[in-house]
N, C-alpha and C positions, 0 to 999 in steps of 0.2 A: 682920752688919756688912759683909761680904766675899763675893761672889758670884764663883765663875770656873766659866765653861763650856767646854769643851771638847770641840768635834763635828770629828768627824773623815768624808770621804765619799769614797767610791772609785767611778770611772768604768770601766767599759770601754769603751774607745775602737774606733773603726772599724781602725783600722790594727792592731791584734791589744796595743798597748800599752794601760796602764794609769796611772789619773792619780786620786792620792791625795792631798785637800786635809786639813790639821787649822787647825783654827784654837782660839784661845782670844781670849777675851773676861773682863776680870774689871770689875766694876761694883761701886759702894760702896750703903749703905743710908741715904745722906745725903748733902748737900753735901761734898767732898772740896777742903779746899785745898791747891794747889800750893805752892813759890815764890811770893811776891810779884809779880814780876813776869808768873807763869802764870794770876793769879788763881783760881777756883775748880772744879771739874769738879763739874758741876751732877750729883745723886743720881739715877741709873739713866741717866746718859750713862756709857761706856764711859770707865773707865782703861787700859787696852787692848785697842785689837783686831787680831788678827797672825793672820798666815796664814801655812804654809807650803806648800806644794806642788809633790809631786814627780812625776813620770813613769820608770815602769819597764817594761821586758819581763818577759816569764813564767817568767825565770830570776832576777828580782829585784833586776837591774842597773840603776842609775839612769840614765836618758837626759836628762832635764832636772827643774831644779831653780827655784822661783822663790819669794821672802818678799815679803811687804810688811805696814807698819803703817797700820792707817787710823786706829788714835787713840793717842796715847802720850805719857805725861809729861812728858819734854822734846823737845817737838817741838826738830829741827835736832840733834838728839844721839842719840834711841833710833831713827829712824826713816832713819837713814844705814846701819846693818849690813848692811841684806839685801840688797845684791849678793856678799856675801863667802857667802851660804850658796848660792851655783854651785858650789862647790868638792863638794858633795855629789854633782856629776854625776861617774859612773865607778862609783861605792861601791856594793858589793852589801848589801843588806838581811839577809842571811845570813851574811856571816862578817865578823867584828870591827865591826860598823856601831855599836855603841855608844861602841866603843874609839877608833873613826877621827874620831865625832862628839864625842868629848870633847879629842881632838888640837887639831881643827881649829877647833872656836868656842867649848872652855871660856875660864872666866875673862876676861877682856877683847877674846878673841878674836874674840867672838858676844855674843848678847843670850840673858840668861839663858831668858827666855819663850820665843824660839823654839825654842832649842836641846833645853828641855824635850817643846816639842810633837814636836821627832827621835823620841824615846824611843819613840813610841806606832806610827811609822808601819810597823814590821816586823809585827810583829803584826797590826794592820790591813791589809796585804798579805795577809799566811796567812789570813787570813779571804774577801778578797778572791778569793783562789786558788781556796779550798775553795768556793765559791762557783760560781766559773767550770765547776771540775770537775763539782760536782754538775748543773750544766746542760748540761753536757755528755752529760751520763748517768753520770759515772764516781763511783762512790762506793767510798771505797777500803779499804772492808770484804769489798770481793767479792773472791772467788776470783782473778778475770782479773786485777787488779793485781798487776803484777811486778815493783815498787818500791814500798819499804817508804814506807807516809805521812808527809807531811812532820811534819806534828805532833808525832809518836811521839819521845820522850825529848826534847822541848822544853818540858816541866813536869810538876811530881810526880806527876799524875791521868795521863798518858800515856806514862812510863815504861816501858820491854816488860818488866821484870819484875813491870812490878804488875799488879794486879785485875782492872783497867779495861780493861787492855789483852788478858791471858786472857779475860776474859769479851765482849768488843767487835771486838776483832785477835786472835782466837785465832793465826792464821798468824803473824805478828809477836811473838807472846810470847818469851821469852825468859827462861829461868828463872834466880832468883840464881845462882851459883857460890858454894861454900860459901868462906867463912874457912878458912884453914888452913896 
């Protein structure tokens, strides 16, 4: 009944930044009527499609910020918000970014859709990063690394007191501390 995509693509830019698009798209499996006055959104034309994209340095601080809708329900109503998500430029990807993106464009403040596609873009960064590194040559299970990976204790699997990480980052393990 209900299709929504969501691709998200990371550039590296010449100037040593980085430029991180997501978009969503959701699409019906039939004719979809609006309002009356909207009449219908013909079956596998887009009921939305939004972009968000951001530009950041290597420290994960946002340089620029840009939205746009190219198809949306009530045209003149959902497709005004995206000058207010500039306010994303300054915000680092790393500390409170989901906190600050709920501040600034929850509830009436923002469009539910874009604000969701926020959600995905830290992550998508750290992927971007780990990326960068490894083309670099730097893979940060080796010895020479003298800062602990970014990943490490940003989810259950990468925890330094777990498994994964004794058996992958032995150097970075980190053993429970008992209760007591």
């Amino acid at each position: 009944m209900h299709i929504r995509r969501v691709d998200i693509e990371c550039w590296h830019r010449e100037d040593g930044l980085l430029d991180i698009e997501a978009r969503m798209i959701d699409l019906k499996d039939k004719d979809y009527p609006l309002p009356p006055s909207l009449g219908v959104r013909a079956k596998g034309e887009p009921l939305h499609d939004m972009r968000v994209r951001i530009t950041i340095d290597q420290g994960m601080t946002i340089h620029d910020a840009v939205a746009s809708s190219d198809a949306v329900p009530y045209p003149g109503g959902c497709d005004t918000i995206a000058p207010v998500y500039r306010q994303l430029i300054g915000l680092s990807l790393l500390k409170g970014f989901r906190r600050a993106v709920t501040e600034r464009f929850g509830g009436v403040r923002g469009c539910s859709h874009m604000t969701e596609l926020l959600g995905s873009l830290p992550t998508a960064a750290f992927q971007t990063m780990a990326s960068i590194q490894r083309d670099n040559g730097v893979m940060d299970w080796d010895d020479h690394v003298t800062k602990q990976p970014f990943q490490l204790d940003k989810c259950h699997a990468l925890e330094t007191s777990s498994e994964t990480v004794r058996r992958f980052y032995p150097r970075w393990y980190r053993q429970h501390k008992a209760a007591g």
